[in-house]
VEXMAR-802481 format. One line per 4 residues: number of its first residue (from 1); their letters; for each residue z, y, x of C-alpha. Coordinates in nm, 4 decimals. Layout:
NUM> a> Z,Y,X ~ ...
! end
This chain:
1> xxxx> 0.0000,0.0000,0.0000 ~ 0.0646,0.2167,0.2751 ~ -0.3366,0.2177,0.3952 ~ -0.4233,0.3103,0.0446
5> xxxx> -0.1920,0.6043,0.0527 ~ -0.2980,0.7007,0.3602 ~ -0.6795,0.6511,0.2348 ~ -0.6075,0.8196,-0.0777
9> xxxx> -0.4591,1.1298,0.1224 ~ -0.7435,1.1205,0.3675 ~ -1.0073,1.1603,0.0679 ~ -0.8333,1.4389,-0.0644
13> xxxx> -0.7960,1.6100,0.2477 ~ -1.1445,1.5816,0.2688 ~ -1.1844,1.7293,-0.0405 ~ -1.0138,2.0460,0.0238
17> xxxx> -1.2378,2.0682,0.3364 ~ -1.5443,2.0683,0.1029 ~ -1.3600,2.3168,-0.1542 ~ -1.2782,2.5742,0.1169
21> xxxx> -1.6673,2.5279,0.2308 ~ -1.7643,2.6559,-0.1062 ~ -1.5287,2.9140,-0.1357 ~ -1.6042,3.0637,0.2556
25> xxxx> -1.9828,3.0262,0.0732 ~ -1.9438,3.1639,-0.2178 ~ -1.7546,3.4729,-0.0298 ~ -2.0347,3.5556,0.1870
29> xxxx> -2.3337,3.4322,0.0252 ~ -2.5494,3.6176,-0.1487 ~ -2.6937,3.5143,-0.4997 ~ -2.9145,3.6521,-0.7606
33> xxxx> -2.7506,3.7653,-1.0983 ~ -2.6897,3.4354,-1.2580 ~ -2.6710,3.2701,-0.9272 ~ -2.3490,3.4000,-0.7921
37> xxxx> -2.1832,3.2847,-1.1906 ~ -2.2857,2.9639,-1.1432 ~ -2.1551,2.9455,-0.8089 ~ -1.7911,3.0427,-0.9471
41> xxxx> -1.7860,2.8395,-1.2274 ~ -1.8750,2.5061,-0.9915 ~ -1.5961,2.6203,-0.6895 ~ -1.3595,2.6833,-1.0132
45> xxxx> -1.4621,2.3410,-1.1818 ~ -1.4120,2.1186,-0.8378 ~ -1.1068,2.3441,-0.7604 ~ -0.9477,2.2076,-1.1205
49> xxxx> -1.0727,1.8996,-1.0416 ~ -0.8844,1.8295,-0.7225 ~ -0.5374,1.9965,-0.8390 ~ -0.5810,1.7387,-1.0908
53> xxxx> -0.6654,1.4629,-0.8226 ~ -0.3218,1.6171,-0.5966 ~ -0.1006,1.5915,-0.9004 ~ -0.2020,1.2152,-0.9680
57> xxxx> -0.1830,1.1396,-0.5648 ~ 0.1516,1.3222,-0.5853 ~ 0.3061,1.1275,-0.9073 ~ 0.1502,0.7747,-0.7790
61> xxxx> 0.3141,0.8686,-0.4174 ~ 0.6339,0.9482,-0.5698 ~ 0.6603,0.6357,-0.7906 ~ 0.4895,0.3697,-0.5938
65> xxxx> 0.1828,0.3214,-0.8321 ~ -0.1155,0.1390,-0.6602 ~ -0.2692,0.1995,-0.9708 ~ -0.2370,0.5727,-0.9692
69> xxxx> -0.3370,0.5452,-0.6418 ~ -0.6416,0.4183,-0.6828 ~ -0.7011,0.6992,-0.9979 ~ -0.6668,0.9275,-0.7221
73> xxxx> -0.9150,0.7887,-0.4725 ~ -1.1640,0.7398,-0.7185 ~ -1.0832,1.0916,-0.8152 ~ -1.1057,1.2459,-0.4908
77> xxxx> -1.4275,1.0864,-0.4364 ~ -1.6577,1.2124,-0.6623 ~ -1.6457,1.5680,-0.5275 ~ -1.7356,1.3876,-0.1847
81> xxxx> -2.0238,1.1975,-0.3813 ~ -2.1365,1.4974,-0.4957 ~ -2.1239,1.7021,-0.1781 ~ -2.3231,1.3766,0.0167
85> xxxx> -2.5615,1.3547,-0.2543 ~ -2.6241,1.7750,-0.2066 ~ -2.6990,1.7596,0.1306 ~ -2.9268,1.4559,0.1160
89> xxxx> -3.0883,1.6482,-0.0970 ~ -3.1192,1.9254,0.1456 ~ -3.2066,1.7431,0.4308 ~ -3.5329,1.5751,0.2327
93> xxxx> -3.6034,1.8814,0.1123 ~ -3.6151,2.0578,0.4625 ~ -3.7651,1.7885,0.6321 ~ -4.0480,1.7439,0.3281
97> xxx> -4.1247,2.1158,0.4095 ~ -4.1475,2.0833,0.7775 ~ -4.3922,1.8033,0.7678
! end
């Protein structure tokens, strides 16, 4: 149980990492008129997402659950999905254009 503490920790860490990317982004970035909404409502949604995913990690820590635990990993890793799946995106895009 102790691994799958520490993994569940580790993913949420992670998380954070990819939250304070997007707000650092959406700080100095510039968008269009609609852009720069959508931008804030996304950081805002993944931000609520992940206090979410800390309060489960938090409870299951506190009270031994595996299963909450696990709620939490699989929580924390769908804003790490997401981010992977963006930049994949990115990268074909880029490298579609450069060919």
């Amino acid at each position: 149980m102790t691994a799958l503490r520490a993994t569940a920790w580790s993913v949420f860490a992670l998380d954070l990492a990819v939250l304070g990317t997007m707000i650092v982004e959406l700080v100095t970035a510039e968008f269009g008129a609609t852009g720069g909404v959508l931008a804030t409502v996304l950081t805002e949604t993944v931000g609520i997402w992940l206090l979410l995913v800390g309060v489960v990690l938090a409870a299951a820590t506190r009270q031994r659950s595996r299963t909450g635990l696990w709620i939490g990993l699989v929580g924390g890793a769908v804003p790490l999905l997401w981010a992977w799946s963006m930049i994949v995106d990115a990268l074909t895009e880029y490298l579609s254009g450069a060919s």
